[in-house]
N, C-alpha and C positions, 0 to 999 in steps of 0.2 A: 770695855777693855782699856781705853786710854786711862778712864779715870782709875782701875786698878795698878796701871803702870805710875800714875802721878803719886798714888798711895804708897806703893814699894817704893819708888823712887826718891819724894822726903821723908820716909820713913817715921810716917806721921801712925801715933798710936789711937787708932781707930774703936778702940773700947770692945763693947760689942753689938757696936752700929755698921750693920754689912754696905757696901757700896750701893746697891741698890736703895736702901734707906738715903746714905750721903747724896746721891744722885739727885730722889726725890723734895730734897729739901734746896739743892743748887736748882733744881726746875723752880722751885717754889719763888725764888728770889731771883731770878729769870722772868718770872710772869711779872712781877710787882717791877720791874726795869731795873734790880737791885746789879749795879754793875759789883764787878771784883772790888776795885778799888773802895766801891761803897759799902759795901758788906761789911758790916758792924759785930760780932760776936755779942747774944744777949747772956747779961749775967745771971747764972744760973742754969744757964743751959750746956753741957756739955758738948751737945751735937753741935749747935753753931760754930760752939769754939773750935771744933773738927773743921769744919767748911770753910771758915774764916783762914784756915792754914791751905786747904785743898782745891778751893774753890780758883782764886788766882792761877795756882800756877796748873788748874784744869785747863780753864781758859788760854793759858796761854799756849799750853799745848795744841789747843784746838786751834787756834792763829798761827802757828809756824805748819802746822800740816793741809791746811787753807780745807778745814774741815768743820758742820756743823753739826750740833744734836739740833735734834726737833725745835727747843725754845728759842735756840739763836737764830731759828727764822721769823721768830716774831720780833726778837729783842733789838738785830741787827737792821731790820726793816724800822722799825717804832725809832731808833736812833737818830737814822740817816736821813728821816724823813723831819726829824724834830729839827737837825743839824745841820740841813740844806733845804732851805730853802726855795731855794731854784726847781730840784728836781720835785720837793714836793708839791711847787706849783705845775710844774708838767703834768705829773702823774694826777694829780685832780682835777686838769683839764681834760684828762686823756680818760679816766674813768668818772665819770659825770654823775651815773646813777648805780648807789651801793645800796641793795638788797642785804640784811641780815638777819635770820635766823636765828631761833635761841637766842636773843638778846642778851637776857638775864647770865648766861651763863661767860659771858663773857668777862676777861681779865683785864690788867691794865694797859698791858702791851697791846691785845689787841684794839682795847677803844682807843690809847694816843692813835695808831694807825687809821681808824674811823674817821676820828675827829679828824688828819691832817687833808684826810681825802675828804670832806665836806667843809671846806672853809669859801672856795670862790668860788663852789658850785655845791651845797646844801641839800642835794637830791638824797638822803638818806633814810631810806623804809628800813623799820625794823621792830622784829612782831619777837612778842617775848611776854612771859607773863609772872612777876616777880614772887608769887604765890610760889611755883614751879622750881625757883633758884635752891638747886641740891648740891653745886659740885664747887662749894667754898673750898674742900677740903682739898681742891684741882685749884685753885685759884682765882675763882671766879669771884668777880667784887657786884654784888646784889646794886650797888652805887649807879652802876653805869644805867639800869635802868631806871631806877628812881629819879635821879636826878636828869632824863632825857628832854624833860620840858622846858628847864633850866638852861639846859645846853644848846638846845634849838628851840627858843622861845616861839617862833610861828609855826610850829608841828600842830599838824591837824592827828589827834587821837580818834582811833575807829576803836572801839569797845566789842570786843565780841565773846558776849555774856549766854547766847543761846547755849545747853550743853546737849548733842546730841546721841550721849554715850548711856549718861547714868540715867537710874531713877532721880523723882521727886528726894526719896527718902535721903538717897547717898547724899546727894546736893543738901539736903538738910545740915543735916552732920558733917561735911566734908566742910559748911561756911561755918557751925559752930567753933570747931577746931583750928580753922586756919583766925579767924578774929581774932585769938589771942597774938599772934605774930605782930612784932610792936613794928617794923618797919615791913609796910607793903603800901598798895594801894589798891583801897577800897573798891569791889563791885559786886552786883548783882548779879548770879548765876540763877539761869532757870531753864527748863527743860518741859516740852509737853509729853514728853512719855511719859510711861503709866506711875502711878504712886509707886509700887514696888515692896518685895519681901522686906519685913524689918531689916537695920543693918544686926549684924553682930558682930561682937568682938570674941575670934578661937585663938587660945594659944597652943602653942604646940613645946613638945619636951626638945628635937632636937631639930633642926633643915630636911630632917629623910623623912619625918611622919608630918614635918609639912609638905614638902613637894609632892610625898603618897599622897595626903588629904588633898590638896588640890587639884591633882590626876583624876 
């Protein structure tokens, strides 16, 4: 609603990019820490050039109403923790041992927030498996786990290569396919269940005789 009110309000010509699209491309540049003021319009792109007009005085809307969406609670936390010092050393004293999940799937806002909580106490576990990284298209930078050895050079890596789901076969197939993937990291999946049915590849005409075929 606000950001339809900022829209009517500069009477900015929106093409036929619906609010919800503008929304999702201001979260986009949200995740990556892209403030207002840094927000670049790319040439060639019409939507940017939209966001680059709506984006600001979003934002600013949402500071005079002392209101946030969803990403300004990563953005404004990854900020004030880059930009004080003090408090990010409290809060790293005060949360000692970070736990994360889905590693891989993580954006930029939230690893500055990682990283500033693991600087004078290092205690960070995080299980993640870059093979698995799907929700680029969300934000998420495949980086943050690639490069986690880099960033905490005394990380002890625990490998957990048993699969206790699939066949021999699936795992066949499933390491031929993923190998071509130019940026991961290498490992050996194995499994003692049984060989199992050939894989096959079905395709189907539309969503409704696949979800019937797999009922």
């Amino acid at each position: 609603q606000v950001l339809k009110r900022v829209i009517e309000a500069k009477r900015v010509a929106t093409m036929h990019y619906s609010p919800d699209r503008i929304a999702a491309a201001i979260s986009s540049a949200k995740n990556k820490l892209i403030t207002p003021d840094k927000y670049e319009a790319r040439t060639g792109s019409p939507l940017s050039s939209i966001v680059a007009q709506i984006y600001p005085a979003y934002q600013e809307r949402m500071l005079q109403s002392a209101a946030v969406d969803f990403d300004d609670l990563l953005m404004h936390v990854a900020q004030l923790l880059f930009q004080n010092a003090e408090l990010r050393a409290q809060l790293d004293e005060r949360f000692r041992y970070v736990l994360v999940d889905e590693y891989q799937d993580t954006n930029k806002a939230q690893y500055v927030i990682l990283r500033a909580l693991s600087v004078n106490h290092p205690n960070l576990a995080a299980t993640g498996d870059p093979d698995q990284s799907i929700y680029g298209w969300r934000g998420a930078d495949i980086s943050n786990i690639l490069e986690f050895e880099s960033d905490f050079p005394s990380v002890k890596v625990v490998r957990l290569e048993q699969n206790y789901r699939s066949t021999k076969r699936i795992l066949r197939v499933a390491d031929e396919l993923i190998a071509h993937n130019t940026r991961r990291k290498k490992k050996s999946l194995f499994t003692e269940n049984a060989e199992g049915e050939p894989v096959r590849l079905v395709t189907y005409e539309d969503q409704d005789e696949e979800a019937a075929s797999i009922a």
